[in-house]
N, C-alpha and C positions, 0 to 999 in steps of 0.2 A: 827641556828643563836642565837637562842633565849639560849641556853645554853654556851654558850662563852661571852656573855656579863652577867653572873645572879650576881655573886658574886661583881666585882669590879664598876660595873657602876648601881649597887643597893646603893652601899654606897657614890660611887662618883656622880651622877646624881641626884638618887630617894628621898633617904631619907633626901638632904639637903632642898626641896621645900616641906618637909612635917613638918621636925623641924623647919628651921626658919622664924621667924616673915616676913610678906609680905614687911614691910618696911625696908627693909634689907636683903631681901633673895638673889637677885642679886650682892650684893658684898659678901658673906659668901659662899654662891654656886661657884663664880669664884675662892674663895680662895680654897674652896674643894677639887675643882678639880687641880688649880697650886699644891695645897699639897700634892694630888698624883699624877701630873708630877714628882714634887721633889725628891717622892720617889723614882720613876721610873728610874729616871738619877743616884741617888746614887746607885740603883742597878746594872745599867747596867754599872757604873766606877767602882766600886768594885766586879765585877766576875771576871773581867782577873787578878786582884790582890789575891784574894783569890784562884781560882783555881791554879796557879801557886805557890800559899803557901801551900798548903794542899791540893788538888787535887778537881779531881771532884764530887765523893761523897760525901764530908764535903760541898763542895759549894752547894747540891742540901739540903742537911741537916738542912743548914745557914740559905736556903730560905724556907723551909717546918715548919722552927719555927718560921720564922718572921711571914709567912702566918698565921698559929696556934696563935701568939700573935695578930695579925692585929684581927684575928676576933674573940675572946674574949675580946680585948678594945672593939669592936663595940657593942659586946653585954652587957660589963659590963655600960657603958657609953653610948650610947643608951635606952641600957633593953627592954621591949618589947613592948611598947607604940608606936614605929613608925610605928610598921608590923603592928597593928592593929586599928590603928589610922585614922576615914573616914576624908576625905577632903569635904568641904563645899558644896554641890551640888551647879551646874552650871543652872541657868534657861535656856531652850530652847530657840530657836529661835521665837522672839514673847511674850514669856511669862511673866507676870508679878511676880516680886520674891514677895514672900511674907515675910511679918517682923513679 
């Protein structure tokens, strides 16, 4: 399970609650994620038009470069700051955080 969800709900989920700010993560993270709805929908109206143009090969071609472009914006726009980026520890239950 854990390899069917790595690539798209890393970008769409993960790393929107690590770039933005707390005071605004909840509306930037919903748009995230309607952003790749959106995409989703233009993909899945644009196969039967495409495969009917050019066939099925080119359609799988269309989509293995959008892919390849999807995840070079991520990295070039991103960079590597989110992969390795700690988040704030969390105090346990009981404990006092310290400042």
């Amino acid at each position: 399970m854990v390899s069917l969800t790595f690539g798209p709900a890393l970008t769409t989920f993960v790393i929107p609650t690590i770039v933005f700010p707390a005071d605004v993560r909840s509306t930037y993270h919903g748009f995230s994620a309607a952003c790749g709805k959106v995409g989703a929908l233009i993909g899945a109206l644009l196969f039967p038009v495409v495969n009917d143009v050019a066939g099925t090969p080119a359609v799988m071609y269309v989509l293995a470069l959008v892919s390849c472009m999807g995840g070079v914006l991520s990295v070039v726009t991103l960079g590597i700051a989110p992969l390795v980026h700690k988040l704030p520890a969390v105090p346990q239950y009981g404990a006092v955080p310290i400042d």
